[in-house]
N, C-alpha and C positions, 0 to 999 in steps of 0.2 A: 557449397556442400549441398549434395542432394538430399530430402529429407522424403522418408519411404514411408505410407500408409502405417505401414506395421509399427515402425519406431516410434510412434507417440503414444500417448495414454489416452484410452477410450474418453475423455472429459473435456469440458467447455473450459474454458476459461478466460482470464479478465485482465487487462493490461491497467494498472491506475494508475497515475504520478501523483504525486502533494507539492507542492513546493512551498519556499518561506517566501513572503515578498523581502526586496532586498532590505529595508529597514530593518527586521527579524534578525537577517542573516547577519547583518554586520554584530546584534547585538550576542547574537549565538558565537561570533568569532571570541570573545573574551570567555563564555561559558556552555564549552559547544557539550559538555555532559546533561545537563539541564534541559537547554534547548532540544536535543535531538531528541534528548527521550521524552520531551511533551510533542514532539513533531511523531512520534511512533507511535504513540498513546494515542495520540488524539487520531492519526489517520489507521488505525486499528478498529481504533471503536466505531469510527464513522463507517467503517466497509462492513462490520458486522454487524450496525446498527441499520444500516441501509438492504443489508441482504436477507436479514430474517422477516422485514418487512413482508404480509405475504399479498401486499399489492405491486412486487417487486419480487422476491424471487422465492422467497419464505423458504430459504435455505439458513443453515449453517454452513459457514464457509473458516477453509484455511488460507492462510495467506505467509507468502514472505517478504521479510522489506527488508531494505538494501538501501544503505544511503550515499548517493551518488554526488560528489561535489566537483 
């Protein structure tokens, strides 16, 4: 699919991934409620902890996350 000048939104943006190392994951398999949501927390915090830095972008930023298994 072609993708045209006009159809995007005037804005930068940021690709991140987090992953669990697999030790994590096996243990998130018996309590993946827990697990995911400190794995959403903490990579939340870290992007808005990192982006309002203003030796780094000294923005406030939105974000969505998606968890891919």
């Amino acid at each position: 699919m072609e993708t045209r000048a006009e159809d995007l939104l005037p804005v930068e943006y940021v690709h991140v991934v987090f992953t669990m190392p697999a030790e994590i994951a096996q243990i998130a398999f018996w309590n993946k409620k827990a697990a995911y949501g400190l794995l959403f927390k903490a990579s939340a915090e870290t992007v808005t902890t990192i982006a309002v830095d203003p030796k780094r972008m000294g923005a406030r930023v939105g974000m969505t996350s998606v968890l891919h298994t």
